[in-house]
C-alpha positions in Angstrom: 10.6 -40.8 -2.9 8.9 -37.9 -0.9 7.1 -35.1 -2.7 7.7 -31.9 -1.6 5.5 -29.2 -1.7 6.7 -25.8 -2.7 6.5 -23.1 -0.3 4.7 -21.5 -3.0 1.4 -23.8 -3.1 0.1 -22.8 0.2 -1.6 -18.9 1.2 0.7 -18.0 4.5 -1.7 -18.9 7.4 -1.6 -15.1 8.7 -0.5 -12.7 6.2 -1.2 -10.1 8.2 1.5 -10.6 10.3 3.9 -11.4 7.7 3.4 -8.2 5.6 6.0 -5.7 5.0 3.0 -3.2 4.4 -1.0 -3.3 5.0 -0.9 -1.9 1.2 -0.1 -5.2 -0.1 -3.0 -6.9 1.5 -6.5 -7.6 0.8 -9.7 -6.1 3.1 -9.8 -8.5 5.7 -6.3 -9.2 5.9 -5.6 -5.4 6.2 -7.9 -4.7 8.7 -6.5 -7.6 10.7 -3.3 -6.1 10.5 -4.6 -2.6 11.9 -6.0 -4.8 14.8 -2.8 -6.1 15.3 -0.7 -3.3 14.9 -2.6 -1.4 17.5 -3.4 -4.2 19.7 -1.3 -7.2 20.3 -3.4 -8.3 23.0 -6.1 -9.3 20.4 -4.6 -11.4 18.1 -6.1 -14.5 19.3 -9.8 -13.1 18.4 -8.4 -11.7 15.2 -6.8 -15.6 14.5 -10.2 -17.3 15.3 -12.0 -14.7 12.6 -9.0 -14.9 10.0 -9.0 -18.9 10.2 -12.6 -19.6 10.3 -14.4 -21.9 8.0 -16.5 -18.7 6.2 -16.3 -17.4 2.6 -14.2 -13.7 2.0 -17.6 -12.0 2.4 -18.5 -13.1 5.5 -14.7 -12.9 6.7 -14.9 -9.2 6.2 -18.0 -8.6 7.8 -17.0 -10.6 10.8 -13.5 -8.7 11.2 -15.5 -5.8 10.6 -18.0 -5.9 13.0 -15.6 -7.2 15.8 -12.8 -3.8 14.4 -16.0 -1.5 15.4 -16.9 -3.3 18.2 -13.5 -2.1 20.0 -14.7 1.4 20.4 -18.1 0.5 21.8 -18.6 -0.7 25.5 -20.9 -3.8 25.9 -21.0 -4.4 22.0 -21.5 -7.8 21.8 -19.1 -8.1 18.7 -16.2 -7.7 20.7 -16.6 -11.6 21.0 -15.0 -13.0 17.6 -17.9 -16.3 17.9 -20.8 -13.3 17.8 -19.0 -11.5 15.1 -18.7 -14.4 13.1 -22.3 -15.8 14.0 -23.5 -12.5 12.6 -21.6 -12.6 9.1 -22.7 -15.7 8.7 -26.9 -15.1 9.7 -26.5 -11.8 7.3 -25.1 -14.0 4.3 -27.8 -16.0 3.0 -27.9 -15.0 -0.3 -26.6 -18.2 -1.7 -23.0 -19.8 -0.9 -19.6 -18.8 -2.0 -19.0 -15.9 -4.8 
């Protein structure tokens, strides 16, 4: 016999996309959804910060620094890898919290 795992189990993969309202989501995830919101376009740079292999700390910094980066001409955040390359250089203070 199968086991079937509850829908329940599992985070959804994007909740920003799946939220009724940014109120019910956390930092990241809500900024993520005012990306979205605004621009459609950028969803894939929002999906590879949102799904990258870094803690919540470094996930907010990274979605952070690539939100202000949208306003700014040459900012080198604008690329998702730099944005995430930069939470993670800033975030040596010892692992997960």
């Amino acid at each position: 016999m199968a086991v079937k795992k509850s829908s329940r189990d599992k985070r959804p993969v994007n909740p920003y996309l799946n939220a009724a309202s940014p109120d019910e989501l956390g930092p990241s995830d809500r900024i993520a959804y005012d990306i979205v919101a605004d621009r459609r376009d950028l969803l894939p740079s929002v999906e590879r910060i949102m799904t990258a292999d870094i803690d919540l700390d470094q996930r907010l910094k990274a979605i952070t620094l690539f939100r202000d980066a949208l306003g700014r001409d040459g900012d080198p955040h604008r690329d998702p890898r730099v944005s995430i390359a930069n939470s993670l250089a800033g975030s040596s203070k010892g692992g997960d919290r």
